[in-house]
N, C-alpha and C positions, 0 to 999 in steps of 0.2 A: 474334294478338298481334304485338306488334315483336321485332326480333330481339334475342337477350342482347347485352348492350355486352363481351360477353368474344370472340366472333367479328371484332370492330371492332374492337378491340384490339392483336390479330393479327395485325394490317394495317396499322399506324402507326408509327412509330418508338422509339426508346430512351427519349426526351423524353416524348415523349406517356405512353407506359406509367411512368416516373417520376412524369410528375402525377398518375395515377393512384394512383399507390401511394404518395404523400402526402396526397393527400386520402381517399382510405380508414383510412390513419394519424390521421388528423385532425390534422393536426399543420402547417396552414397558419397565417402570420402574415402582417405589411402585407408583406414584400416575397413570400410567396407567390403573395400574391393577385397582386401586379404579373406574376411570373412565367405564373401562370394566364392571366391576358388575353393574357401574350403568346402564350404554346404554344398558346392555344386558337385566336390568329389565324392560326397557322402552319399548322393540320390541314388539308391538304388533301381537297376535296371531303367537305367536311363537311355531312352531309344536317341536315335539320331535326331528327327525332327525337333523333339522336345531340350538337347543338347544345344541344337540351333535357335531354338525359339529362348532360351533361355539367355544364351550368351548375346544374342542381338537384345535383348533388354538390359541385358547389363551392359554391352558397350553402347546403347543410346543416353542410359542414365549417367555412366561413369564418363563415358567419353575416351575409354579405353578397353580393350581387347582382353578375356580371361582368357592368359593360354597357359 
């Protein structure tokens, strides 16, 4: 299987583990989501599955798609 998103985690900044820990809140609105798109273009070397696992947590919490 892939690797847990809490090793990746780890590994990323204050920012990053912030989004995380809003959208596990569920507690995203419109400027969240703005925010979301941004952090997520910021991730450096951000592999596919982690792109994937990322954006399926934010469209379960937002209820809409970061494209």
């Amino acid at each position: 299987g892939r690797p847990a998103l809490g090793g990746f985690v780890a590994k990323q900044d204050l920012k990053y583990i912030g989004l995380i820990h809003i959208l596990m809140k569920g507690e995203m609105d419109g400027n969240d989501y703005d925010l979301a798109k941004k952090i997520r273009g910021d991730i450096p070397n951000l592999k596919e599955w982690q792109r994937v696992a990322l954006d399926e947590m934010i469209e379960k919490y937002l209820g809409k798609r970061v494209v």
